[in-house]
N, C-alpha and C positions, 0 to 999 in steps of 0.2 A: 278315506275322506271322500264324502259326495263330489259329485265333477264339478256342479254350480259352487259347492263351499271352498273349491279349489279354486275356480275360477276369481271368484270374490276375491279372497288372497291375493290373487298376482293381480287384479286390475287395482287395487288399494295400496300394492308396492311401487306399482309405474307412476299412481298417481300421485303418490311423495316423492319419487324421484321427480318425475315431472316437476312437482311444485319448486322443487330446491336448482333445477336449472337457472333459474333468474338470478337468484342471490349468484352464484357461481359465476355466472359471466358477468356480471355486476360487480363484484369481486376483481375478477381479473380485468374488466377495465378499467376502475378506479386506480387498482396499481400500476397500469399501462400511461395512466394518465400523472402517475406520480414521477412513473423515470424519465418520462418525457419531460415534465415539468421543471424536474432536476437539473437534466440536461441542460434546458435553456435557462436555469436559472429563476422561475419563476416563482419565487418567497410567496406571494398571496395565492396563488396553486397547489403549491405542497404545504401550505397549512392548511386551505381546503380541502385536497382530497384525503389529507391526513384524518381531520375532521369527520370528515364523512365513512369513515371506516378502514381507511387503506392500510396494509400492515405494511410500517417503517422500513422492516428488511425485507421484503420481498424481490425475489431474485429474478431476473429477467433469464432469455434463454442462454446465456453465457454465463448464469451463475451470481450476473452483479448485482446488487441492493440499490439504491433510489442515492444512498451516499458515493456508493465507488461511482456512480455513474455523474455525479456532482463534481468527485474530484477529477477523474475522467478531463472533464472541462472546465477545470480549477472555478467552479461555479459557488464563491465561496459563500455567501446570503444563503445560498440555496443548504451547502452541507449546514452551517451552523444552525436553520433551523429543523433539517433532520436530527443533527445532533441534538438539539433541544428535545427533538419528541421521542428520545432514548433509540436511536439508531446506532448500531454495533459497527464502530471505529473498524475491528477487525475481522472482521465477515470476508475472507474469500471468496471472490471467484474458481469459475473451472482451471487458471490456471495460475493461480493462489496468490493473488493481489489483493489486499486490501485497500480499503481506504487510508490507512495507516503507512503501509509499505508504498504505494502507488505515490499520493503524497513526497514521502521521502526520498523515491527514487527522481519523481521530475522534478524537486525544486519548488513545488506546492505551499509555498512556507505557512501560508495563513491558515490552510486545512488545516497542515502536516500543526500547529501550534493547538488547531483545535483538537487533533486526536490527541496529540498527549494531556490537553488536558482534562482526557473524557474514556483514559484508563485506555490507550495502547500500551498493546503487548511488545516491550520493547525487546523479547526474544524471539518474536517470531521469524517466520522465514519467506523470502519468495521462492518460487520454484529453479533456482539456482542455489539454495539451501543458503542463502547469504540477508545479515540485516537490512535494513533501512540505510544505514550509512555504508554499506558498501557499492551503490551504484548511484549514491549520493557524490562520494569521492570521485568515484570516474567520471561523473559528466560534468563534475568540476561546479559544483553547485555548494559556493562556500559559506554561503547564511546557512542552509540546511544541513552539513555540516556540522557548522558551531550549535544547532539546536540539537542535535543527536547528541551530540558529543555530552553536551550541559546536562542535554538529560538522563545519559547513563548506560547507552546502547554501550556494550564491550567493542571496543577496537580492535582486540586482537581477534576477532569471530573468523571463522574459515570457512569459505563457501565450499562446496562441489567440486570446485576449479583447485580449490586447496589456495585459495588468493585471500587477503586481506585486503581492508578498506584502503592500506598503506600498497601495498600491492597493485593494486587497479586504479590509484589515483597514478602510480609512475606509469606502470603496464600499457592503459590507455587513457592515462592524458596528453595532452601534447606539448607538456614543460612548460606552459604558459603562467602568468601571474596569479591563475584562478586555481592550479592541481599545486604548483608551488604555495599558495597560502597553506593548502590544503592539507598539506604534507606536512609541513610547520603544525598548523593544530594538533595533527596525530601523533607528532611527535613529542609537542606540547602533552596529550594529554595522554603519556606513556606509554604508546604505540610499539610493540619488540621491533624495533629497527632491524632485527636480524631474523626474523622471520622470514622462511625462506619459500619459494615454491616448491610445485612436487616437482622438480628437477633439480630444487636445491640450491636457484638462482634468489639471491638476495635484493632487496628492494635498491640497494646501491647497488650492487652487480647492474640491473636492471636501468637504473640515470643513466649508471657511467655508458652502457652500452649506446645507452640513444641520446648522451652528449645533452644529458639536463643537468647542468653544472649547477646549478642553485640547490634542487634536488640533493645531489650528491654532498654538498655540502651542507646542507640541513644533514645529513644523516649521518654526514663521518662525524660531525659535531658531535651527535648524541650518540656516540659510541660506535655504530656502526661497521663490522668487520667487512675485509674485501674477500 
């Protein structure tokens, strides 16, 4: 090939390259402008930049979407109208929170209501291989709770830890009136009472040692062995 018809070639690929530069970083600031927006909650921003081209799930440098980053800051105006422009409920982060799971775990009730009703995956997992109601149960978060439960999440699920929702609500709760309702649900809603850890220590083994007498007796009720 002549040198000038070579030449030609490469100055005609820089010069599409070049042209596609703007769109690109136009691009990425539109979705810079979207997490942001998220963040602070601002509904007439994330319909504009949405409008204007931004993609719904684009992930920031940790992996989050413009929704996890909503729930993030229980920013709830802002997730429902991501949710509305078909933003993915459970889109993981790098270190695999959803909007769905994230929700669940702090007690998010008005999200955590909008992801299920916009197709969460109610088996998925955080990176403790555990649902949504399992650090639901521990921080004693019992409206969220009764929503998982209603909606079908398995109570008997076993994390990494080899723990149950029933497990870590005793494990580390602090016996107070909010992991005691809590416990009552689970048991309500057919929780193996006898499910044990990987030591073998039972969710009543586990009251009685730490002297949560309500606990304890929620459990021997429902059949519970010592």
């Amino acid at each position: 090939m002549p040198f000038f018809e070579r030449i030609s070639i490469y100055l005609a690929v820089v010069t599409v390259m070049l042209a596609s530069v703007p769109s690109i970083a136009s691009g990425g600031a539109l979705e810079n402008r979207l997490h942001e927006a998220a963040e602070r909650g601002n509904v007439a921003e994330v319909r504009a930049v949405l409008a204007q081209g931004a993609s719904v799930d684009a992930r920031d440098s940790s992996g989050a979407t413009a929704l996890l980053v909503a729930t993030h800051h229980n920013q709830v105006a802002a997730a429902e109208a991501l949710i509305a422009a078909g933003a993915d409920v459970n889109a993981k982060d790098r270190i695999q929170d959803s909007p769905y799971l994230y929700a669940g775990a702090r007690g998010h009730n008005e999200i955590l209501k909008l992801t299920l009703a916009h197709g969460a995956d109610l088996q998925s997992t955080n990176r403790y291989g555990g649902t949504a109601l399992i650090p639901a149960a521990e921080r004693g978060h019992v409206e969220t709770v009764r929503l998982l439960i209603a909606a079908g999440v398995d109570v008997n699920h076993v994390n990494r830890l080899h723990w149950t929702a029933l497990l870590e609500a005793v494990l580390l709760g602090d016996g107070g009136p909010e992991h005691v309702d809590i416990v009552r649900q689970l048991v309500a809603a057919k929780a193996d009472v006898s499910l044990a850890d990987a030591q073998g220590v039972t969710p009543l083994q586990h009251a009685r040692q730490r002297g949560y007498l309500q606990m304890a007796e929620l459990l021997a009720a429902a059949g519970a062995k010592n």
